[in-house]
Every structure is written in C-alpha cells, then in structure tokens.
N, C-alpha and C positions, 0 to 999 in steps of 0.2 A: 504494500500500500504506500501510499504519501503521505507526508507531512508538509507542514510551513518551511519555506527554505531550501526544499528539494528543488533538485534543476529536474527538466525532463526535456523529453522531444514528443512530437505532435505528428501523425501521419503526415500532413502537408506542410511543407516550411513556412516562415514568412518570408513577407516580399521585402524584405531590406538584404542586401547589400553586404559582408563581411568585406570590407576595402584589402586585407592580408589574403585573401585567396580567392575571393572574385563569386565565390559561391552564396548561395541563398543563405539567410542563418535558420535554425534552426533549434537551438537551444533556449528552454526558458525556465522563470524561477515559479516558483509560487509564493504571491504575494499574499492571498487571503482563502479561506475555506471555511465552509457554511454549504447553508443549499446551493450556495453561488461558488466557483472558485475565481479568483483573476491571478490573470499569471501575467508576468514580465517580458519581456523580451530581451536580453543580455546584452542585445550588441545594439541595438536602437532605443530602448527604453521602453516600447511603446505598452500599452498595458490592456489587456484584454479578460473582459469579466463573460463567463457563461454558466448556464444551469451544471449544476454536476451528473446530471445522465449524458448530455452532452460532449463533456469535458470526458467521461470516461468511454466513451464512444470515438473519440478523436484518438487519445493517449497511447502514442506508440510504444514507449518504456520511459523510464526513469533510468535517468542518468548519473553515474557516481560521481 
C-alpha cells in the first residue's frame, strides 16, 4: 500500500519535460490522502487531486 510521502508512477506520464534527458516525467509524491488523494509532480511541481478509486485504477507501482 501507500503512505504520505511515497513517490510512485502512474500508467500514463505527465506532459512536462525532464530538461537532463529529454523524456516525459513520470514520477510523483503524494501530497494528501483521504477519499481524495493529490499527488505532486517532482520535476514541474504541478499538483493533481482525484477520487481514490481512480487514483488506484491509474497507479502503476510505487516507487522506492
């Protein structure tokens, strides 16, 4: 399972940019967890909140 502070990856990446290798990113944190989760984006900040059925329906792994 996850906790607060886990990083993970998401089947589909986000559309930003890692500038060091040209690739999509793909890593993110988790900022909050509730019926809602929102997670982070690591390399652009950007912050994204969804239902948790959702969220564990996207959730490709968790990352160490």
């Amino acid at each position: 399972m996850y906790n607060l502070g886990d990083f993970i990856e998401m089947k589909k990446p986000h559309a930003c940019i890692i500038k060091a290798t040209g690739k999509k990113a793909n890593r993110w944190e988790i900022v909050r967890l509730g019926a809602d989760i929102k997670i982070c984006c690591t390399n652009c900040h950007h912050l994204v909140m969804m239902p948790r059925n959702d969220f564990n329906k996207k959730l490709k792994r968790i990352l160490d």
